[in-house]
C-alpha positions as CSV (number, residue, x, y, z in Angstrom):
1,X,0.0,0.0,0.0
2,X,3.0,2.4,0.5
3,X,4.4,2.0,-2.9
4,X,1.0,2.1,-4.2
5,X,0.8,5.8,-2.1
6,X,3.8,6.8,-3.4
7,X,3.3,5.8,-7.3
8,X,-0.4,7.9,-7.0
9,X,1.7,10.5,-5.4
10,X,4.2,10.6,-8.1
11,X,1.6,10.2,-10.8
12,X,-0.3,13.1,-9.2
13,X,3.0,15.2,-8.9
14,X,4.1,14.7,-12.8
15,X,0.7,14.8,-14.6
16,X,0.9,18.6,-14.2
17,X,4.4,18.2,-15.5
18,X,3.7,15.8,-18.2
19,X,0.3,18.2,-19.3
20,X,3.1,21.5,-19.1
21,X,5.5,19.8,-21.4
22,X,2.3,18.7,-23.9
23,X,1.5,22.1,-24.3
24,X,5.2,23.3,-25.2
25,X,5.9,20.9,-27.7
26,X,5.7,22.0,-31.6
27,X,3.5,19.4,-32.8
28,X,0.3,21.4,-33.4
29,X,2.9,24.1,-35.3
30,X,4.6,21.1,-37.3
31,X,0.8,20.1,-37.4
32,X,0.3,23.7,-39.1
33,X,3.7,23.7,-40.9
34,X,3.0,20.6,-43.0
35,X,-0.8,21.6,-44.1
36,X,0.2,24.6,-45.5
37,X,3.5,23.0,-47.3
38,X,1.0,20.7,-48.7
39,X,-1.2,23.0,-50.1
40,X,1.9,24.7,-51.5
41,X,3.0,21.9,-52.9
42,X,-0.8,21.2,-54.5
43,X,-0.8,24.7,-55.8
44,X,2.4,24.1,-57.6
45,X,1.6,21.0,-59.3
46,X,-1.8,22.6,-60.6
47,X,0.3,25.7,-61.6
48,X,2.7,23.1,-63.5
49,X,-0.3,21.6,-65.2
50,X,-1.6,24.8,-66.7
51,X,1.9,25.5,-68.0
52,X,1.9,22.0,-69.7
53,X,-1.5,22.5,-71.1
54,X,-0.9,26.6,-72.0
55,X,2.6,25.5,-74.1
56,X,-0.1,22.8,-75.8
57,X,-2.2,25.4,-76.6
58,X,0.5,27.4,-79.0
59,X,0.8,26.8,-82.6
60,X,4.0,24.4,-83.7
61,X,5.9,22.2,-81.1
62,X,9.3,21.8,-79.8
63,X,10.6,19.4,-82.6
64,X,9.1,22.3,-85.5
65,X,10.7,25.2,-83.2
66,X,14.6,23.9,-83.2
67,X,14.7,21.9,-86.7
68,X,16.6,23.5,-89.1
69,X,16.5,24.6,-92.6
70,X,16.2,22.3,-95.3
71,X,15.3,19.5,-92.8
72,X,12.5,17.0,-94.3
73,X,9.3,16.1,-93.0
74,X,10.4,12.9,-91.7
75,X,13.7,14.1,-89.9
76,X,11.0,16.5,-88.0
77,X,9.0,13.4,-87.2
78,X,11.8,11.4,-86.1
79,X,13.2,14.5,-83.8
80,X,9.8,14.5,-82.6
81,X,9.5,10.8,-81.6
82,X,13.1,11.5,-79.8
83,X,11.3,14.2,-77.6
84,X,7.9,12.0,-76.6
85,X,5.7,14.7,-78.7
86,X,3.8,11.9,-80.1
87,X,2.6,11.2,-76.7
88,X,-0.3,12.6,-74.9
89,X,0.3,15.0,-73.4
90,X,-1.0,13.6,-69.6
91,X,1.3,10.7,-69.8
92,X,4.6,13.4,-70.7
93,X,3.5,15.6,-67.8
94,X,3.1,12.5,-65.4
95,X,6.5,11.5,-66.7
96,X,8.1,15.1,-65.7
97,X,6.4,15.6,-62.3
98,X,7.5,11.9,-61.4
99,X,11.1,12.3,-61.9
100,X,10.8,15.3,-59.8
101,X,11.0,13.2,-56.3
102,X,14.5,12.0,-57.9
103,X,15.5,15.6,-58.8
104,X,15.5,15.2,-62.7
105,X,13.7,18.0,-64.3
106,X,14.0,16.3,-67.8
107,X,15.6,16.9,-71.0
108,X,15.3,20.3,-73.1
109,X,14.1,20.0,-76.6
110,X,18.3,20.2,-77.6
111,X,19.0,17.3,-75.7
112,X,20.6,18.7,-72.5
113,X,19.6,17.9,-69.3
114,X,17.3,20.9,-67.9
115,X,19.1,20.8,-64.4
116,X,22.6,21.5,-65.7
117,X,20.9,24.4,-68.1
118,X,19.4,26.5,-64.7
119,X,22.6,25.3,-62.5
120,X,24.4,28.6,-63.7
121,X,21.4,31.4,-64.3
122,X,18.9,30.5,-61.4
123,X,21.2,31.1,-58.8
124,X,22.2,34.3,-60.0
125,X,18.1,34.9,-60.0
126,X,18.3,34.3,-57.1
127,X,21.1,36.4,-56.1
128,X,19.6,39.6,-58.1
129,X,16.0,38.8,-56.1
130,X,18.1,38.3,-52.7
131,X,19.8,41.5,-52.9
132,X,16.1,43.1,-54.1
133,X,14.2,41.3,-51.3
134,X,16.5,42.7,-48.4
135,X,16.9,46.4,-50.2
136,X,13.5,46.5,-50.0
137,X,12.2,45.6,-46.6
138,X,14.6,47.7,-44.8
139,X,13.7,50.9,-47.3
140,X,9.9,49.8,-46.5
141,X,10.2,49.6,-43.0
142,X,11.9,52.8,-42.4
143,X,10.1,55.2,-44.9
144,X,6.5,53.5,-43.6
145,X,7.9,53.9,-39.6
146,X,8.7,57.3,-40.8
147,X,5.7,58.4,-42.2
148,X,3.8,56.4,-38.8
149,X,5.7,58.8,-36.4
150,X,4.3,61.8,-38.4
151,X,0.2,61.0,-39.0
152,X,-1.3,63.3,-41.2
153,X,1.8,65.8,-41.9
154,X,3.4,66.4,-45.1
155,X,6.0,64.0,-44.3
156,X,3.8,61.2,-44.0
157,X,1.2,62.4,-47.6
158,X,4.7,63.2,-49.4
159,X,5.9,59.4,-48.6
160,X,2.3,58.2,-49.2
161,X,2.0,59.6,-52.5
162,X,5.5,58.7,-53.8
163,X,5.3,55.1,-52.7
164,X,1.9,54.4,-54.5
165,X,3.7,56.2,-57.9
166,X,6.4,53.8,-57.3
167,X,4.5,51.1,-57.0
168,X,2.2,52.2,-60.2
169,X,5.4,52.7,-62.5
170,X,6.4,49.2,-64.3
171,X,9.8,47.9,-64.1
172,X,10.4,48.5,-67.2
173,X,9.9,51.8,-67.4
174,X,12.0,52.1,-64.4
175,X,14.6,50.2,-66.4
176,X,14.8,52.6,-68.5
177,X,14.8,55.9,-66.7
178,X,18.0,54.1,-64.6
179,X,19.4,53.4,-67.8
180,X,19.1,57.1,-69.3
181,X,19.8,58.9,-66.0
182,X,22.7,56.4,-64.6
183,X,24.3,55.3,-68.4
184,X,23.8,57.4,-71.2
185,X,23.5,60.9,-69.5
186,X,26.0,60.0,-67.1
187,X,27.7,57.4,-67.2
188,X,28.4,56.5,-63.6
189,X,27.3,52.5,-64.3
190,X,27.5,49.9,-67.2
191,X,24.6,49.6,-69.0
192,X,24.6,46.0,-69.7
193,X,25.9,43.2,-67.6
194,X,29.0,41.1,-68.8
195,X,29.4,37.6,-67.4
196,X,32.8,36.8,-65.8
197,X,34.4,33.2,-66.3
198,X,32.3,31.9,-63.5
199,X,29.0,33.0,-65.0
200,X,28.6,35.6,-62.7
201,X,28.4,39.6,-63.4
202,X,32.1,40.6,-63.8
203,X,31.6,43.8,-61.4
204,X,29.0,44.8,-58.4
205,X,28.2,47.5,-60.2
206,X,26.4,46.0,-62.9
207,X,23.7,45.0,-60.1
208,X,23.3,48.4,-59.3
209,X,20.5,49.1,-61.9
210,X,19.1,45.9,-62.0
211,X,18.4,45.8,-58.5
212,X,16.9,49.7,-58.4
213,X,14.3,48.7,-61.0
214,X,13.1,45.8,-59.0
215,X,13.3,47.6,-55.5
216,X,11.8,51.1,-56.4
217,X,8.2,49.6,-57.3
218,X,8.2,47.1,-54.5
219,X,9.7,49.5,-52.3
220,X,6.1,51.4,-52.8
221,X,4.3,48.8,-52.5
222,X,5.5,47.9,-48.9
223,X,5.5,50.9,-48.2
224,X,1.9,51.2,-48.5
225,X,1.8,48.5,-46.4
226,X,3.4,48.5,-43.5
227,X,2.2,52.6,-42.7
228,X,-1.4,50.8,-43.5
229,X,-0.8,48.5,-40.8
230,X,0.8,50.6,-37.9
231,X,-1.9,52.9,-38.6
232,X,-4.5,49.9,-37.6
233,X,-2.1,49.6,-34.8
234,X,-2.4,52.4,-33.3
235,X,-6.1,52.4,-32.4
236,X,-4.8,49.3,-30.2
237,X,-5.2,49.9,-26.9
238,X,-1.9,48.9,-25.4
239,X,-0.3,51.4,-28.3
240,X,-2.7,54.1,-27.3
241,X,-1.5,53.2,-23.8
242,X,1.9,53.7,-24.8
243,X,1.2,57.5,-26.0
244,X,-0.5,58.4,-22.9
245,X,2.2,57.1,-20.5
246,X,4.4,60.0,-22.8
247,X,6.1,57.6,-24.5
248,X,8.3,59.2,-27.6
249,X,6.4,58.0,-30.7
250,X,10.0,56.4,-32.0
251,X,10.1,54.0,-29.0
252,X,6.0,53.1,-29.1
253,X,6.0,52.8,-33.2
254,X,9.2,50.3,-32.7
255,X,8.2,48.5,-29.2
256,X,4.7,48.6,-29.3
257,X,2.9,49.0,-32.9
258,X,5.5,47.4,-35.5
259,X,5.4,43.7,-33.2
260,X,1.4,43.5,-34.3
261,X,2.0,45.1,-37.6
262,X,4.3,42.0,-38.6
263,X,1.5,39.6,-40.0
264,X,0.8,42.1,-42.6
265,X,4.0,43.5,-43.2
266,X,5.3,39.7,-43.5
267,X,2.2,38.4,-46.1
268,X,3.7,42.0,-48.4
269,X,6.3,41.1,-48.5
270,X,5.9,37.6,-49.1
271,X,3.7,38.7,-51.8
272,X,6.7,40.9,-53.0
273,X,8.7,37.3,-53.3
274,X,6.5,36.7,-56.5
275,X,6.9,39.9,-58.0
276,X,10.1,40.7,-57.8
277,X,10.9,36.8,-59.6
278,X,9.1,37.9,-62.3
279,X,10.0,41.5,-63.0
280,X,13.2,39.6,-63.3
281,X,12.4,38.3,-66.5
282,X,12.0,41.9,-67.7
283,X,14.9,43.2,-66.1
284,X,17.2,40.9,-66.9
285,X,16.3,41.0,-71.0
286,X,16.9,44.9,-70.6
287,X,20.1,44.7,-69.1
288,X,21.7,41.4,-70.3
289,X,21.9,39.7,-67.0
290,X,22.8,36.4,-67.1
291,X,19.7,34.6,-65.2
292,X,16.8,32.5,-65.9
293,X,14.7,35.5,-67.8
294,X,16.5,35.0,-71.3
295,X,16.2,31.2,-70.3
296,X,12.2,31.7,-70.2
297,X,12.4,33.6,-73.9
298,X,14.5,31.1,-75.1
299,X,12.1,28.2,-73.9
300,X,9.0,29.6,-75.0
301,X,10.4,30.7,-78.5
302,X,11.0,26.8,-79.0
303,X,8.2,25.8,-77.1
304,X,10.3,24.1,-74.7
305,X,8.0,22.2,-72.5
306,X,10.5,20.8,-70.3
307,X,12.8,24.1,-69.9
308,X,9.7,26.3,-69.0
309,X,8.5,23.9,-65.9
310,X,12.5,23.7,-64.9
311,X,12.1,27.6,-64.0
312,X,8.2,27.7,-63.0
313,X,8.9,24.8,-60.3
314,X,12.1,26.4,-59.4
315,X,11.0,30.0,-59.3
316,X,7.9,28.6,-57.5
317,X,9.8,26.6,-55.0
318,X,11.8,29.7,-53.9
319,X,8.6,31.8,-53.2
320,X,6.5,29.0,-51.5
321,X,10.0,29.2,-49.0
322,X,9.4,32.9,-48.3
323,X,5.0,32.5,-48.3
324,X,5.9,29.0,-45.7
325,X,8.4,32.1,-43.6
326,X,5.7,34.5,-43.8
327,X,3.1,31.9,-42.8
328,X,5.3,30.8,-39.9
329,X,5.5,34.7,-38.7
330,X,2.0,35.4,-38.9
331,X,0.9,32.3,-36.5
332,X,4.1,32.7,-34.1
333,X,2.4,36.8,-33.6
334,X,-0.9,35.9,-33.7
335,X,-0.8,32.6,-31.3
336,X,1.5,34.7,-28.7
337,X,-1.8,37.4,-28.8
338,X,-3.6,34.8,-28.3
């Protein structure tokens, strides 16, 4: 009967424990984490299945877009045997999204593997939308925190009204007012971008412009954002707390307001994630930067089935990373308001 005392005791004493360490462990947030990576994932494949039916849809195929001049009929037919266009289509798209799980994103209508062909441009995508991404959340964060400390003055409707032209002007167009005002008129940077041995641009310079015409636009856009959402912060009541206790507005914008304003500030610039990737595309054309946008020309040109999923599933697994990160954000705020 003692040891049985002492084992109810014991039981008694660590179900508290046991309950305590049930409540800190991440299962419901893996829980979370994994339904929204599926639906990411689900989104993807649907958007890979358009892309597949939408290169269908245009005139010619892959084997007519690469042959050559003076190539017969039957040489055509043969190349097109080689690339599985006499297939439905279904059972080539089943093919592709299998060998995903292995990391083979197929063969290019010329024959090379579609892997090795993004191995050099994607990552200096990436790079370009890296540098753009950061740029742009610190110049978003400070110019909306300034305007928030100074409601309703002309600081805060001058910065209002240039971040929503920003944000209406086009990257190409911003492309080429960087290109007249920084090149031609005065020549402080290159106006193309030449590859160095490695595949890389030669000189950090020649990022310079390509970067400003991606961050100016986006840079607007945030903007609009995060003042939008310290202003709905600061109708909260521990903000308006903060103001009466004579905080200075720096210290209750930055310790108080901005901590609820990141949900929103993090889901912009999530949403920036999937601009910015493709404003590369135009970017990168105009000034001759060696990434994946003269890769997507090139693919659709040939109607290159293969080539244009290699970037969509790259491209898309890049911003699912930053929408997962944003996700994550929102519910770590949210659930510690909770």
């Amino acid at each position: 009967m003692a040891e049985l005392s002492r084992a109810l005791k014991d039981s008694a004493v660590a179900a508290p424990v046991r309950a305590a360490t049930a409540r800190h462990l991440p299962l419901p947030l893996l829980g979370r984490v994994a339904a929204v990576v599926g639906r990411r994932v689900l989104m993807l494949a649907v958007l890979l299945a358009l892309v597949f039916a939408a290169v269908e849809l245009l005139p010619g195929d892959a084997a007519t877009a690469t042959s050559e001049r003076g190539e017969s009929a039957a040489d055509i037919a043969a190349r097109r045997h080689l690339l599985g266009l006499d297939r439905p289509a279904w059972e080539r798209f089943w093919d592709w999204m299998t060998g995903l799980f292995t990391g083979d994103l197929g063969v290019s209508a010329r024959g090379e593997k579609v892997a090795h062909m993004l191995a050099d441009p994607f990552p200096n995508t990436l790079l370009l939308a890296a540098v753009a991404f950061a740029l742009t959340a610190v110049a978003s964060l400070a110019l909306g925190c300034w305007a928030a400390a100074r409601p309703g003055r002309i600081t805060d409707r001058v910065i209002g009204h240039a971040a929503t032209s920003a944000f209406a002007i086009p990257e190409f167009v911003v492309s080429v007012g960087l290109l007249v005002l920084l090149s031609l008129w005065t020549d402080w940077l290159p106006a193309v971008t030449v590859a160095g041995a490695d595949g890389r641009p030669a000189t950090w310079t020649m990022l310079v412009m390509p970067v400003l015409a991606l961050v100016i636009p986006q840079t607007g856009w945030n903007t609009t954002i995060v003042r939008g959402a310290l202003a709905d912060q600061a109708a909260a009541p521990h903000v308006e707390a903060a103001h009466l206790d004579g905080l200075p507005v720096r210290r209750v914008i930055w310790r108080h307001a901005l901590p609820g304003a990141l949900p929103a500030i993090a889901t912009g610039l999530a949403t920036s994630t999937g601009m910015l990737l493709g404003g590369t595309a135009v970017v990168e054309t105009l000034f001759n930067y060696p990434g994946i946008g003269s890769v997507l020309a090139s693919a659709v040109s040939t109607r290159d089935t293969p080539l244009i999923a290699g970037v969509v599933v790259c491209a898309g697994a890049a911003i699912s990373v930053v929408l997962l990160a944003a996700d994550l954000v929102r519910a770590r705020v949210l659930g510690s308001h909770a």
